[in-house]
C-alpha positions in Angstrom: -103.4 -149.5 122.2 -102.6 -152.9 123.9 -100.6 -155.2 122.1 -103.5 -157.9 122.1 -105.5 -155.2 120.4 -102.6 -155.0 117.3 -103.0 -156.5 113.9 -99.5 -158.1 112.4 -98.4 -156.6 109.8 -96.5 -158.0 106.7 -92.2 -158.0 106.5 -92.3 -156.5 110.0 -88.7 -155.3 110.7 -87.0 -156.7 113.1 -86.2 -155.0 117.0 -83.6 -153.8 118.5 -82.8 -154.9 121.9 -84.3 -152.1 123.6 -87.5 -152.3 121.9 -87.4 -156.3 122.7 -87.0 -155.5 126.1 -89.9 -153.1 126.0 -92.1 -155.2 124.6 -90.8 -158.6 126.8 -93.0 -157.0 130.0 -96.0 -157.0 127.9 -96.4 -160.4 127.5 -96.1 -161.9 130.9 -95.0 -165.4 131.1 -92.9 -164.9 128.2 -89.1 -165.5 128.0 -86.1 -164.2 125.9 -83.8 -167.3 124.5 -80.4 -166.8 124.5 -79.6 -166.0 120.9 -82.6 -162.6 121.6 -83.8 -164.6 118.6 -87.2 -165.9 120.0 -90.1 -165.6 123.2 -91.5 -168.4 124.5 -94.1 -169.8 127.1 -94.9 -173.2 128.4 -98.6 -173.2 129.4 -100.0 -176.0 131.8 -103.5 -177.8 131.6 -105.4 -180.1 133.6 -105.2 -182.8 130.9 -105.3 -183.4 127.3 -108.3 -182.4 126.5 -107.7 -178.8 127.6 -104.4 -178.0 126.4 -105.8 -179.3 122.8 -108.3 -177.4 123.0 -106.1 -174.3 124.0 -103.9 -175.4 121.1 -107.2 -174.9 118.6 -108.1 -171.6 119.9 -104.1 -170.7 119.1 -104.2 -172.1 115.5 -107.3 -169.7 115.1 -105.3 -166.6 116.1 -102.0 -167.3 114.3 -104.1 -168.0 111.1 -105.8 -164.8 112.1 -102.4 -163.4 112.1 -100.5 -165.0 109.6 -98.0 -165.9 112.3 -97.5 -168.7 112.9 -95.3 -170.1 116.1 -93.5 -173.6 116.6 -95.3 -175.4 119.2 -94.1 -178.7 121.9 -97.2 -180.3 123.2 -97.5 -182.8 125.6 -100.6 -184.5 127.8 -100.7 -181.3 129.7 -98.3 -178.5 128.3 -97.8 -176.8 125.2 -95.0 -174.8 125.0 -95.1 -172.3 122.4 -92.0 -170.0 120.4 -92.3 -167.2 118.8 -90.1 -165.6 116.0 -90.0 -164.5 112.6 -88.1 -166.2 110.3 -87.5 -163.7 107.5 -86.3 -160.8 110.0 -84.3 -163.8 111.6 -85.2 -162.4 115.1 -87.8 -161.2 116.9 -90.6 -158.4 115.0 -93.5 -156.6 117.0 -95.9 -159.7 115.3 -94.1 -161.7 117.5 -95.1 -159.6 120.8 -98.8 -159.2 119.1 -99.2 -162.5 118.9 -98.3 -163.8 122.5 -100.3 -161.5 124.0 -103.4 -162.3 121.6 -102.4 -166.1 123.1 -101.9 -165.4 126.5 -105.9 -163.5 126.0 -106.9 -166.8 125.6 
């Protein structure tokens, strides 16, 4: 089963690095932040419009998910960050989640 095709799941327990690494060439785009703590992706638009709407389609899936990620918008980027906060690091909900976005 693809990762886009996962469910998050509640008090996931956080990943190891080997797993992170795994996972990492799943979501294309994606990167690691220093502290292995956190994915992220900056996705570009052709204007506002677009990347708000992108940004809409996103808030559907993380409520979906009950994951929600930090997000940086701008005219024509939105850079979003996964993590979860309560395994303080990275879970497989994190991973589910950017792949469900980068579906959109």
């Amino acid at each position: 089963m693809s990762l886009s095709e996962k469910r998050s799941v509640h008090r996931a327990k956080k990943l190891e690095p080997a797993g992170i690494a795994a996972l990492l060439c799943e979501v294309p785009g994606y990167e690691l932040d220093e502290h292995h703590s956190a994915i992220s992706k900056v996705y570009r638009f052709s204007d506002f419009y677009e990347t708000i709407a992108f940004v809409n389609a996103l808030a559907y899936i993380a409520n979906q998910e009950d994951h929600h990620p930090d997000l940086a918008i701008s005219y024509a980027t939105c850079k979003v960050s996964f993590s979860t906060h309560h395994a303080d690091g990275l879970t497989e909900n994190d991973f589910i989640c950017a792949a469900r976005v980068n579906a959109l």
